[in-house]
Structure formats: structure tokens, C-alpha cells
CHARMM internal coordinates of N, CA and C (Angstrom, degrees):
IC EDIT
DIST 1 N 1 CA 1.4509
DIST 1 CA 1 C 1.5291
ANGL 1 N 1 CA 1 C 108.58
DIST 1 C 2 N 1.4355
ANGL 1 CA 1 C 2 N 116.90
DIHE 1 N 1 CA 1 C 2 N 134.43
DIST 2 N 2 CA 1.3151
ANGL 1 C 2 N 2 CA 125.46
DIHE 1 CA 1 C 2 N 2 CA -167.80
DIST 2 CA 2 C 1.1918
ANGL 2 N 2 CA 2 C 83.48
DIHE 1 C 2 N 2 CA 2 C -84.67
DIST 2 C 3 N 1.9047
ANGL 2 CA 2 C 3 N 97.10
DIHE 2 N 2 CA 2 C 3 N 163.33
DIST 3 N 3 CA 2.0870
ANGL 2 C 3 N 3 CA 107.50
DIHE 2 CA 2 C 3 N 3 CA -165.60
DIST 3 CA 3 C 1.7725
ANGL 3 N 3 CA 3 C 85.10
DIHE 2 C 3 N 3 CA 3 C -113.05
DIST 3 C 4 N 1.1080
ANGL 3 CA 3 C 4 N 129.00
DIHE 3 N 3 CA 3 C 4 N 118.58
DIST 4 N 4 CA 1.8763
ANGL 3 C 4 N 4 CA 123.79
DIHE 3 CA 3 C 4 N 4 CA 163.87
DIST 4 CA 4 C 1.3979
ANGL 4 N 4 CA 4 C 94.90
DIHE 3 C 4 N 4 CA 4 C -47.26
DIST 4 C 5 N 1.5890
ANGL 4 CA 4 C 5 N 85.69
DIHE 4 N 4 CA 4 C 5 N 143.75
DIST 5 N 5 CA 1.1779
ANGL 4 C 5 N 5 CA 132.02
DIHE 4 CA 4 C 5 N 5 CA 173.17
DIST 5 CA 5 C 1.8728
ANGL 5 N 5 CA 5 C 115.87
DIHE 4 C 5 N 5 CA 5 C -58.54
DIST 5 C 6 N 1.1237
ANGL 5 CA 5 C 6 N 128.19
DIHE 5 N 5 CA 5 C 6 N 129.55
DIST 6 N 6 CA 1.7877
ANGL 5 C 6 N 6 CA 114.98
DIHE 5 CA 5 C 6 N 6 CA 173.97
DIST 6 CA 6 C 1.1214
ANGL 6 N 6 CA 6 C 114.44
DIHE 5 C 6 N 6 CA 6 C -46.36
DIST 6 C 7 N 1.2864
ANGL 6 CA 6 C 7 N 131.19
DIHE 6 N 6 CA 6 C 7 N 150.38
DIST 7 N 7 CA 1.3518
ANGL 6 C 7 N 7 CA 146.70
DIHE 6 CA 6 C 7 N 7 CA -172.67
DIST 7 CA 7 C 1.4458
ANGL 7 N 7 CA 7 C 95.12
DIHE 6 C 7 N 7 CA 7 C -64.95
DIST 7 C 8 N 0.8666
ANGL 7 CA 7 C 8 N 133.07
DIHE 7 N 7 CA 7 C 8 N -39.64
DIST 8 N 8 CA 1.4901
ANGL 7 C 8 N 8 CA 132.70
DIHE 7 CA 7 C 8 N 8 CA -172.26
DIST 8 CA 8 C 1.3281
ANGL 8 N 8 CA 8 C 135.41
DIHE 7 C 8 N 8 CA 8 C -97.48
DIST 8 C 9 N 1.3047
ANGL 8 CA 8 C 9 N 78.53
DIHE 8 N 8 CA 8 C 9 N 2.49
DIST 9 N 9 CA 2.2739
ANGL 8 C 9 N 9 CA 84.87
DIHE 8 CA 8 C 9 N 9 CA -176.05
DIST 9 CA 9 C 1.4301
ANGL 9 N 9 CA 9 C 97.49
DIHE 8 C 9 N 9 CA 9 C -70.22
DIST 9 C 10 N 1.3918
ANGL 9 CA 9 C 10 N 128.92
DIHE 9 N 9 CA 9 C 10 N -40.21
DIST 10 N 10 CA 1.8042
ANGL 9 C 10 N 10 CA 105.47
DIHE 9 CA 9 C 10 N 10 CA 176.95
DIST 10 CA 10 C 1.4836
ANGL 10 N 10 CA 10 C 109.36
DIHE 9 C 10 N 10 CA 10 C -36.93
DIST 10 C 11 N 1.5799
ANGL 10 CA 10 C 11 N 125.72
DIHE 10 N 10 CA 10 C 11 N -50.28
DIST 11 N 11 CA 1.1221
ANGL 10 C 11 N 11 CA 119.38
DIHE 10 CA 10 C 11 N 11 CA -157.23
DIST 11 CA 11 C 1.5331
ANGL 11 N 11 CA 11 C 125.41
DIHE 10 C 11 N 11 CA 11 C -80.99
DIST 11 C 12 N 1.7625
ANGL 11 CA 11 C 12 N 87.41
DIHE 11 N 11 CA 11 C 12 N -14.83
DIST 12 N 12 CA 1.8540
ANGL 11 C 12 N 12 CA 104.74
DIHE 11 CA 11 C 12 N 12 CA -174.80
DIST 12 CA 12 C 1.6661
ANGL 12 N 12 CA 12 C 91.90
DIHE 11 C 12 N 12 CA 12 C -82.83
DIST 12 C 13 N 1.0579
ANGL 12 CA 12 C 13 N 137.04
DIHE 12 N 12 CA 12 C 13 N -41.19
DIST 13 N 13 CA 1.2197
ANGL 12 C 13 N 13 CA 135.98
DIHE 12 CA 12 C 13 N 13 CA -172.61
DIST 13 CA 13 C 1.7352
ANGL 13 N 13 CA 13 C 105.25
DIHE 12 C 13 N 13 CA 13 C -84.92
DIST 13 C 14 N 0.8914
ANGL 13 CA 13 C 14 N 142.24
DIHE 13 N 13 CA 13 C 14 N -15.35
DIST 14 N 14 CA 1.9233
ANGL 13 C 14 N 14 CA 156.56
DIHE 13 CA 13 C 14 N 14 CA 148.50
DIST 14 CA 14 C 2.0324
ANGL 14 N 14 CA 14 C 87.66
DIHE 13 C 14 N 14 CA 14 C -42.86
DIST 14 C 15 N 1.4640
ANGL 14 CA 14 C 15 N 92.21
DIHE 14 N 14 CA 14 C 15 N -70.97
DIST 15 N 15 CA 1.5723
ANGL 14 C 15 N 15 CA 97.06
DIHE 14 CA 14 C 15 N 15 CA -168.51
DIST 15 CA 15 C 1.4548
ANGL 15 N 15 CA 15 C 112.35
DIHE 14 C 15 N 15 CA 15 C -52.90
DIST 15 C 16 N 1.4762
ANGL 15 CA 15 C 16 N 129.11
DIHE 15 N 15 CA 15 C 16 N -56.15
DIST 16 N 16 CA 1.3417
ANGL 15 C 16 N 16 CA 121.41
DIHE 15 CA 15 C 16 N 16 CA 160.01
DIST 16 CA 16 C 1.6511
ANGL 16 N 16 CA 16 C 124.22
DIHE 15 C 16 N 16 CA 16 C -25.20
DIST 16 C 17 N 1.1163
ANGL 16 CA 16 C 17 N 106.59
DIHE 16 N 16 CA 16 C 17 N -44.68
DIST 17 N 17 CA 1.3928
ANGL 16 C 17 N 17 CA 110.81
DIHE 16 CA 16 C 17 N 17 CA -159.77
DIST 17 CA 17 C 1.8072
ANGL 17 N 17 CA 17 C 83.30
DIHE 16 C 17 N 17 CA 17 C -71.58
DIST 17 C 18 N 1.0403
ANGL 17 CA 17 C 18 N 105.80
DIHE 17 N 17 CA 17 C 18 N -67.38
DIST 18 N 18 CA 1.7015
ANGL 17 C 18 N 18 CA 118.05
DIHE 17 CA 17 C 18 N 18 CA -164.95
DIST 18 CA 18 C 1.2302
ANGL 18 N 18 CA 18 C 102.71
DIHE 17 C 18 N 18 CA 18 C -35.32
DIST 18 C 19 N 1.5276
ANGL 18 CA 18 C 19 N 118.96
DIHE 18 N 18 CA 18 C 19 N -49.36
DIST 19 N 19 CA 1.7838
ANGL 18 C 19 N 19 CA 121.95
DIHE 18 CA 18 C 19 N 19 CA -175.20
DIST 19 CA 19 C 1.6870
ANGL 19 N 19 CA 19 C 101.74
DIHE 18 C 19 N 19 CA 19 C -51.60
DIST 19 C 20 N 1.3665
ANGL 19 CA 19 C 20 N 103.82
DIHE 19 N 19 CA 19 C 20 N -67.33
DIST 20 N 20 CA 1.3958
ANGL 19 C 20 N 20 CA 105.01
DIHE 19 CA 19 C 20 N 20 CA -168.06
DIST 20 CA 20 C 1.3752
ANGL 20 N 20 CA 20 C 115.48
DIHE 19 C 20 N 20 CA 20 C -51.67
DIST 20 C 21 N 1.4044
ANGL 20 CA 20 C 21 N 119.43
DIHE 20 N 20 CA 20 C 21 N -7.56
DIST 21 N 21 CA 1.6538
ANGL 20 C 21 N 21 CA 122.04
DIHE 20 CA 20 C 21 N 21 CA -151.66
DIST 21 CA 21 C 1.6434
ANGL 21 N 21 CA 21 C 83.16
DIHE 20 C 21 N 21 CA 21 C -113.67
DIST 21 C 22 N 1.4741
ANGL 21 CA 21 C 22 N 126.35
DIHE 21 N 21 CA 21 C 22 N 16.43
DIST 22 N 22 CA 1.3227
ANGL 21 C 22 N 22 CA 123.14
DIHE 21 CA 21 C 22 N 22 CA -173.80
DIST 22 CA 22 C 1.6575
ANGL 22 N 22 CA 22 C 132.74
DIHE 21 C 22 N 22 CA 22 C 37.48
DIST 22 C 23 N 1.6274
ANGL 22 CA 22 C 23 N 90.79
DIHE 22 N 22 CA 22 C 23 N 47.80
DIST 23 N 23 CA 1.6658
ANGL 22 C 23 N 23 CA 112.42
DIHE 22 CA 22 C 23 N 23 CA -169.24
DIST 23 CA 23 C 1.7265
ANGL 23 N 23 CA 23 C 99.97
DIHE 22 C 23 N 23 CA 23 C -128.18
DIST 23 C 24 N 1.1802
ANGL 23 CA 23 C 24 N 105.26
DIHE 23 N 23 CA 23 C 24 N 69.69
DIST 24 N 24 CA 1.7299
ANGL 23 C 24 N 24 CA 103.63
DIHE 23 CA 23 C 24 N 24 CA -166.20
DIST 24 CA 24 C 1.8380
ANGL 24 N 24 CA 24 C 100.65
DIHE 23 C 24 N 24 CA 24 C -68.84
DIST 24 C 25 N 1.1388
ANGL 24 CA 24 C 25 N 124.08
DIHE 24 N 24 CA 24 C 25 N -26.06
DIST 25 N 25 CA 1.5164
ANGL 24 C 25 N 25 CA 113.41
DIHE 24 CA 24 C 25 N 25 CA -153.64
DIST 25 CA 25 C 1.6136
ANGL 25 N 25 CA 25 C 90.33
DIHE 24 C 25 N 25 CA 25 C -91.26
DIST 25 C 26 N 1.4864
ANGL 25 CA 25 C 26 N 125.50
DIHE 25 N 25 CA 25 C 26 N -22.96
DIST 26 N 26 CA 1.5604
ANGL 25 C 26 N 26 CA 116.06
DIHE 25 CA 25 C 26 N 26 CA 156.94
DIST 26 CA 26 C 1.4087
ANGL 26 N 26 CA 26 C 121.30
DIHE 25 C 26 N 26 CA 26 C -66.79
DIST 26 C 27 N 1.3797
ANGL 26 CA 26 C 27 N 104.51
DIHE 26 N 26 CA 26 C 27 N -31.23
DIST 27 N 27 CA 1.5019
ANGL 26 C 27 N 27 CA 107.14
DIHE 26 CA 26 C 27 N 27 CA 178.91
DIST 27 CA 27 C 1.6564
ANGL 27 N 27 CA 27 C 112.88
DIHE 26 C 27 N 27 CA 27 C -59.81
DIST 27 C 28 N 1.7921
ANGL 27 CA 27 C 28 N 104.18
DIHE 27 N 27 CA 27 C 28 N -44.63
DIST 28 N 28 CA 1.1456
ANGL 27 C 28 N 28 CA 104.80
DIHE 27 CA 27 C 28 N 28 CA -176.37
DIST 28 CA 28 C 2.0942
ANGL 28 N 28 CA 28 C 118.10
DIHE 27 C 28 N 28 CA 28 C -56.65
DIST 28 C 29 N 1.6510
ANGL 28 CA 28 C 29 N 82.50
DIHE 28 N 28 CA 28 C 29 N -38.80
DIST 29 N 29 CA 1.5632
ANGL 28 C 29 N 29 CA 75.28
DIHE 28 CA 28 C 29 N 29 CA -167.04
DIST 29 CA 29 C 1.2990
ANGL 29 N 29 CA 29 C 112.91
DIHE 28 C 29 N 29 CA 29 C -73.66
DIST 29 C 30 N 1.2208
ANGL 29 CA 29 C 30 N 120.07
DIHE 29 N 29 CA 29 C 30 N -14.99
DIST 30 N 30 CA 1.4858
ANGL 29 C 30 N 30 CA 134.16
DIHE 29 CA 29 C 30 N 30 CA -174.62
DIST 30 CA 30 C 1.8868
ANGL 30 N 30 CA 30 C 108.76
DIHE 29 C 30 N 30 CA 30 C -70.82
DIST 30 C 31 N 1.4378
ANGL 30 CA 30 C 31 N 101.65
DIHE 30 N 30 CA 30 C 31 N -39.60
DIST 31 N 31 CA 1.4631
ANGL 30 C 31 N 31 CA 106.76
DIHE 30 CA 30 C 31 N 31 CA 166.44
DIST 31 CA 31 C 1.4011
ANGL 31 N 31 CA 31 C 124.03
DIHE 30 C 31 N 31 CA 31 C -70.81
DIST 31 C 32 N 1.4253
ANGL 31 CA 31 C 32 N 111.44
DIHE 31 N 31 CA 31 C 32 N -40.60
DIST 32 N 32 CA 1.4749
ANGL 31 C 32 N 32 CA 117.53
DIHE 31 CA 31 C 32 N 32 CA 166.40
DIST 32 CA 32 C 1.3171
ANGL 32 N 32 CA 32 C 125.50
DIHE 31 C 32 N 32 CA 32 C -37.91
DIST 32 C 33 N 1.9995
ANGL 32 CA 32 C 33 N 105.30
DIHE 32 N 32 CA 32 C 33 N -57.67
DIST 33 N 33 CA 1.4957
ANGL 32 C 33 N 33 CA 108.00
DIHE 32 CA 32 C 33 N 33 CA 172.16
DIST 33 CA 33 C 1.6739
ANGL 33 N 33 CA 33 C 114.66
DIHE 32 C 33 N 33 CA 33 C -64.23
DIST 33 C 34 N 1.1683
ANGL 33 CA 33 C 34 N 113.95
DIHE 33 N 33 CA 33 C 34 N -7.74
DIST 34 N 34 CA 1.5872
ANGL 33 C 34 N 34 CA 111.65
DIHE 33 CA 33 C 34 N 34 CA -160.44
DIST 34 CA 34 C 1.6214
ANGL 34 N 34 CA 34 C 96.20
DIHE 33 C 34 N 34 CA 34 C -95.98
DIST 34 C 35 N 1.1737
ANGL 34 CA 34 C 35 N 113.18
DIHE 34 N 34 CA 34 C 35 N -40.32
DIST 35 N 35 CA 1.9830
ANGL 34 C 35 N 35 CA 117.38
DIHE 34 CA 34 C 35 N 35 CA -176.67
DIST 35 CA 35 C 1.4458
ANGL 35 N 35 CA 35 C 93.69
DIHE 34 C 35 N 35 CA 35 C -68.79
DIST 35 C 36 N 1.8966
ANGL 35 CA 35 C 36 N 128.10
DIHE 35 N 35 CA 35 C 36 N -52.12
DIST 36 N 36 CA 1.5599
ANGL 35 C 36 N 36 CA 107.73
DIHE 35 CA 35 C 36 N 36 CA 178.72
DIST 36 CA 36 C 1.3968
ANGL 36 N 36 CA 36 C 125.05
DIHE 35 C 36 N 36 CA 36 C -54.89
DIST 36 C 37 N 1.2776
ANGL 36 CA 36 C 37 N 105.03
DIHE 36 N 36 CA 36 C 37 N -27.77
DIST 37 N 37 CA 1.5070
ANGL 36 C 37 N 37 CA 109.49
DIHE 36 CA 36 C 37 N 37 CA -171.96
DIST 37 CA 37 C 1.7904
ANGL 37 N 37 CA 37 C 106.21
DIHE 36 C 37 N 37 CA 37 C -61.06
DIST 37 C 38 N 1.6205
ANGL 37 CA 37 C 38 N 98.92
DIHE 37 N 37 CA 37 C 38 N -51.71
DIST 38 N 38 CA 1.3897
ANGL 37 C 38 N 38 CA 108.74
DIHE 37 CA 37 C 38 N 38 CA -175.71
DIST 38 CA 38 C 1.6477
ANGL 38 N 38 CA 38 C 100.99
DIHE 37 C 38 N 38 CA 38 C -160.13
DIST 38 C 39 N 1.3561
ANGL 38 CA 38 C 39 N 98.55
DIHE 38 N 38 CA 38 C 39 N 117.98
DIST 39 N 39 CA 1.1630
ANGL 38 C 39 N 39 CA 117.86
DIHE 38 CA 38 C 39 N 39 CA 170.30
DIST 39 CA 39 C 1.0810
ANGL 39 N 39 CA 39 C 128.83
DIHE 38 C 39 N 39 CA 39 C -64.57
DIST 39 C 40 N 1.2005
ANGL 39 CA 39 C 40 N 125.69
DIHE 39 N 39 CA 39 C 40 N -36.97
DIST 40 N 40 CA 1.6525
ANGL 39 C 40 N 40 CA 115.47
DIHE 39 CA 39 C 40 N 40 CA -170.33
DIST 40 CA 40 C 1.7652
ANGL 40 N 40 CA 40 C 107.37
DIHE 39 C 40 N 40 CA 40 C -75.59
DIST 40 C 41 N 1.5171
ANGL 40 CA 40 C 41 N 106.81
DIHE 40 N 40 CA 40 C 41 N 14.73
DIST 41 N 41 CA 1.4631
ANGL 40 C 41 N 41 CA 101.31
DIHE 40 CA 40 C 41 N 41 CA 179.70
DIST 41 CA 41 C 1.0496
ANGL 41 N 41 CA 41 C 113.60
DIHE 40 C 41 N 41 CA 41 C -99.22
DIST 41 C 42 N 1.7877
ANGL 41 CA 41 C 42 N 124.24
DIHE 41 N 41 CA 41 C 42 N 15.11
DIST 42 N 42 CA 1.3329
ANGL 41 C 42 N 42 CA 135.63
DIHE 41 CA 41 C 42 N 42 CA 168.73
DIST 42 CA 42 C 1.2339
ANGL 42 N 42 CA 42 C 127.12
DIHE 41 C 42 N 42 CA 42 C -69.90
DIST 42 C 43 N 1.4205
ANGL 42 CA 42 C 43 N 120.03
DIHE 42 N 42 CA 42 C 43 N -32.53
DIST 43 N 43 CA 1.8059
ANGL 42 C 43 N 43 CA 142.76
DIHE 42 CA 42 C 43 N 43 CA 157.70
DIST 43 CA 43 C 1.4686
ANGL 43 N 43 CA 43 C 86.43
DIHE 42 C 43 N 43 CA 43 C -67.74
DIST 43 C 44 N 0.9882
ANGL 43 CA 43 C 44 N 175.78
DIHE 43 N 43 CA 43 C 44 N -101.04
DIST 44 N 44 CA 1.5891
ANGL 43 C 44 N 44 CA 145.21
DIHE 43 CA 43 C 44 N 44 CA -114.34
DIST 44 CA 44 C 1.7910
ANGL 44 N 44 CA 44 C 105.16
DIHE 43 C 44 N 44 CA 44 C -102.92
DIST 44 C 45 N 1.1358
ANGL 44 CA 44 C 45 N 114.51
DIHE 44 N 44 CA 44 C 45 N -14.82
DIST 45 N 45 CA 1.3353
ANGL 44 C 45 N 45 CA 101.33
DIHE 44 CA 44 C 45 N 45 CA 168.96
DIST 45 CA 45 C 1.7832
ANGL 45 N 45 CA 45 C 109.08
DIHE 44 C 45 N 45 CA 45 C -121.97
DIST 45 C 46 N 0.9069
ANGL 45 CA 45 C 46 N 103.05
DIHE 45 N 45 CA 45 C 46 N 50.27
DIST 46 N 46 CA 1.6741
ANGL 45 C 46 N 46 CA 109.19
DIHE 45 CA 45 C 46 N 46 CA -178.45
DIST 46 CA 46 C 1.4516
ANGL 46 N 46 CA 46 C 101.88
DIHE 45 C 46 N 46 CA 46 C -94.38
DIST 46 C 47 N 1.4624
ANGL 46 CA 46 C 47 N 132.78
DIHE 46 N 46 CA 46 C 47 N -31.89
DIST 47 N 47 CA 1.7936
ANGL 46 C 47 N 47 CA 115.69
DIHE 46 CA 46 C 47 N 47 CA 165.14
DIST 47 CA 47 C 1.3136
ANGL 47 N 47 CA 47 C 111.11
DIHE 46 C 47 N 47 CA 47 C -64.63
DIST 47 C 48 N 1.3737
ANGL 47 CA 47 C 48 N 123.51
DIHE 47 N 47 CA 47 C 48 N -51.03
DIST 48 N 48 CA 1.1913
ANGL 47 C 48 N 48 CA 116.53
DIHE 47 CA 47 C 48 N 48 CA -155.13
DIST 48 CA 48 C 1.8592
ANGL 48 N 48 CA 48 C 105.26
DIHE 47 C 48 N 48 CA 48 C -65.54
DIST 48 C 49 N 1.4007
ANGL 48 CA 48 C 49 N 106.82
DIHE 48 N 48 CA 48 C 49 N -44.64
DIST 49 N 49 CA 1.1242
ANGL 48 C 49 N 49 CA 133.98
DIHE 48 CA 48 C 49 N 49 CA 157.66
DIST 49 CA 49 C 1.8791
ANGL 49 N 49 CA 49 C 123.93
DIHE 48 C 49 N 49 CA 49 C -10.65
DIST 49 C 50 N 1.6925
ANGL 49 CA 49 C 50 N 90.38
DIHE 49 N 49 CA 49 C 50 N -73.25
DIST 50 N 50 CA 1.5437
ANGL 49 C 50 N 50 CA 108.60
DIHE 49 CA 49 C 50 N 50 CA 150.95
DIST 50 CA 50 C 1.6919
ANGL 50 N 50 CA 50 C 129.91
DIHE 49 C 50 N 50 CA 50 C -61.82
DIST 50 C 51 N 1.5408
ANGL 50 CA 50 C 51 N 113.88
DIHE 50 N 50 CA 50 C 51 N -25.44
DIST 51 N 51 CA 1.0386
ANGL 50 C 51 N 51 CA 100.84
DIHE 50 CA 50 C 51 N 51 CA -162.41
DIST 51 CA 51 C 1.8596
ANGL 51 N 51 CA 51 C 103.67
DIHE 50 C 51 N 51 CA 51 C -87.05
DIST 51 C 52 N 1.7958
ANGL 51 CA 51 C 52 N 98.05
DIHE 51 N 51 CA 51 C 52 N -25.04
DIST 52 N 52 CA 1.8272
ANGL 51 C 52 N 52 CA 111.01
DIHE 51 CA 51 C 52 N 52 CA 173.56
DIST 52 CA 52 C 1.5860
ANGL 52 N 52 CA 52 C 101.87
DIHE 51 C 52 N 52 CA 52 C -46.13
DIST 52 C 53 N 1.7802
ANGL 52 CA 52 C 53 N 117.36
DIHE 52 N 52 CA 52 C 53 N -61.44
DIST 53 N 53 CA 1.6190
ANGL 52 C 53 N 53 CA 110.75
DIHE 52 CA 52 C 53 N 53 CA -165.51
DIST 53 CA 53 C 1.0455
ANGL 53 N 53 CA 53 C 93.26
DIHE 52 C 53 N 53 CA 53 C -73.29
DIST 53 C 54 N 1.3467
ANGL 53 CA 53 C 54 N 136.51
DIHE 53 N 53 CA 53 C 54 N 11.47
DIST 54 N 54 CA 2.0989
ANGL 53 C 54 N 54 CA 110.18
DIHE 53 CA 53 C 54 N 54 CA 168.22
DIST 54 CA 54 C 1.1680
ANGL 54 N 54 CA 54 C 84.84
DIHE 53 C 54 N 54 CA 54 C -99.10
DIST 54 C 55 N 1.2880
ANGL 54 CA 54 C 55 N 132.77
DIHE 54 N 54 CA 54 C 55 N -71.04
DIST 55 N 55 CA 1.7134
ANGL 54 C 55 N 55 CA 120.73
DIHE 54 CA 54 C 55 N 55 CA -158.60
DIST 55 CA 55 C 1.7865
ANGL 55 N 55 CA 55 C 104.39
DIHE 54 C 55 N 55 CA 55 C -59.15
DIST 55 C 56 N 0.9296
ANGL 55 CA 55 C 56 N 107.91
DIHE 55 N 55 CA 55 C 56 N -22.11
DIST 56 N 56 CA 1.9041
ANGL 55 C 56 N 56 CA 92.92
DIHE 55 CA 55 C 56 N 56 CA -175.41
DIST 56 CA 56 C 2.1385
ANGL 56 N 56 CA 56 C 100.68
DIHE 55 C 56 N 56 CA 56 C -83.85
DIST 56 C 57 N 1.2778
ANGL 56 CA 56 C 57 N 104.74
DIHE 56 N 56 CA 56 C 57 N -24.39
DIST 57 N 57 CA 1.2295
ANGL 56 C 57 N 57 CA 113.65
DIHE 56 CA 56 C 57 N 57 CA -178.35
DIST 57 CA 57 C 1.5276
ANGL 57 N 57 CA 57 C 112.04
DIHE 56 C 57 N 57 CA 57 C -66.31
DIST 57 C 58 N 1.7460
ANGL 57 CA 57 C 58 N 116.28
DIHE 57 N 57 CA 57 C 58 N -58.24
DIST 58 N 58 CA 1.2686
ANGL 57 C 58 N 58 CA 106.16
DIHE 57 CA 57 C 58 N 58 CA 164.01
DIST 58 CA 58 C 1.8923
ANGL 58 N 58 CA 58 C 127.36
DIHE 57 C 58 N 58 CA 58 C -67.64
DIST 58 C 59 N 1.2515
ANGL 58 CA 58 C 59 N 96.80
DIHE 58 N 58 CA 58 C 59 N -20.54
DIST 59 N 59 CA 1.6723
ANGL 58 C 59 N 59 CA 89.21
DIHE 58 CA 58 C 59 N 59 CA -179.75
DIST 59 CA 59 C 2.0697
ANGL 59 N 59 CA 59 C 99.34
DIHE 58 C 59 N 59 CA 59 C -59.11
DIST 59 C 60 N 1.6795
ANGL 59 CA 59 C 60 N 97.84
DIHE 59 N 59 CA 59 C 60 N -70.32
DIST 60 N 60 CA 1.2883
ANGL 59 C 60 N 60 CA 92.30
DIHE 59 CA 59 C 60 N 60 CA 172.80
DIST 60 CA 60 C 2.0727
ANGL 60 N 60 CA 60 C 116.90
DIHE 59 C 60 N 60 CA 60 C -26.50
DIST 60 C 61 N 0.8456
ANGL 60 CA 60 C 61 N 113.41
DIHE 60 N 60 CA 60 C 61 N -76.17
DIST 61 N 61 CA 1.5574
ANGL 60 C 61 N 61 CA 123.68
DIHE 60 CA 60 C 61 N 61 CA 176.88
DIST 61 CA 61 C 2.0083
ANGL 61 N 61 CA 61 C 101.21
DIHE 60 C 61 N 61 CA 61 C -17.94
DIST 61 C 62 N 1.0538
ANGL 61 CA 61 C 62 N 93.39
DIHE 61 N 61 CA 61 C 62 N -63.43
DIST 62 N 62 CA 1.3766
ANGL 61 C 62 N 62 CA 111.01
DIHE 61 CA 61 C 62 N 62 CA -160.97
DIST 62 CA 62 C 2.0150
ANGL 62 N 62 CA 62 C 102.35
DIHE 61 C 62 N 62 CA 62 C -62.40
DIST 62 C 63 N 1.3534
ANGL 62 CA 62 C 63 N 108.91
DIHE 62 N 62 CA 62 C 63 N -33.56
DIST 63 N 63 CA 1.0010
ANGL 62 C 63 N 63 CA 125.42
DIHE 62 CA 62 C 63 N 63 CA -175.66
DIST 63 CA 63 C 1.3625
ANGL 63 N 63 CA 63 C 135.48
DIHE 62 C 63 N 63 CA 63 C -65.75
DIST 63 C 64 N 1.7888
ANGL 63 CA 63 C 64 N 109.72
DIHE 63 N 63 CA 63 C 64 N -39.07
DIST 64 N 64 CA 1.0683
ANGL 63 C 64 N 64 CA 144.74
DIHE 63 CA 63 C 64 N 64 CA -92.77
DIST 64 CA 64 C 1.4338
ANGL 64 N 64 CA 64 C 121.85
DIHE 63 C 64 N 64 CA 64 C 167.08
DIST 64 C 65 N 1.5422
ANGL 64 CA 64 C 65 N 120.67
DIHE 64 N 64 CA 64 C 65 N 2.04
DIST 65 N 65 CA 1.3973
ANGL 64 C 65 N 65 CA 134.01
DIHE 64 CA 64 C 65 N 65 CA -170.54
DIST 65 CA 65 C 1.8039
ANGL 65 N 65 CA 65 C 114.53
DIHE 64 C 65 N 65 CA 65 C -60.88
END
COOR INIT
IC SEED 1 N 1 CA 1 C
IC BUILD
């Protein structure tokens, strides 16, 4: 018997896309809804995770100094 999927991996995998698509502050929010949905998907998306608040951190910076 297959185990369902987390409620939130649509959204953790939404956020992937967004990172790579160099849209970190969608990525971020997209991860946000995806850790409430289900948390334990924070250990497998915790780089990408980190890497959204650095790139949304320096865009802001750059923006916004």
C-alpha cells in the first residue's frame, strides 16, 4: 500500500520551481504554506528554503539599502 503524499509537497515543489525561476519571495511564500501544511517537509527543503531568504534578503538589500 502506497503511503500519501504530505499535504504540502504541491506547494514545496511550487516553491522549487519559483527559486529556480529566480522569484525567491514566491518561493518563500510558497514554502511557508508548504511547512504549515506539513512540517516535517522542512528537513528536505531546508536549503532551498535558506537559499529563498538569502536571495529575497539581498534583492530587498539592493532595493532598499
Amino acid at each position: 500500500m502506497a503511503t500519501a503524499a504530505p499535504s504540502g509537497l504541491d506547494d514545496a515543489e511550487r516553491a522549487s520551481v519559483a527559486l529556480a525561476a529566480n522569484k525567491p519571495a514566491a518561493a518563500l511564500a510558497a514554502f511557508d504554506k508548504a511547512f504549515a501544511a506539513s512540517p516535517e517537509l522542512r528537513k528536505t527543503y531546508a536549503p532551498g528554503y535558506a537559499k529563498a531568504l538569502a536571495e529575497e534578503g539581498k534583492s530587498l538589500f539592493e532595493n532598499d539599502s
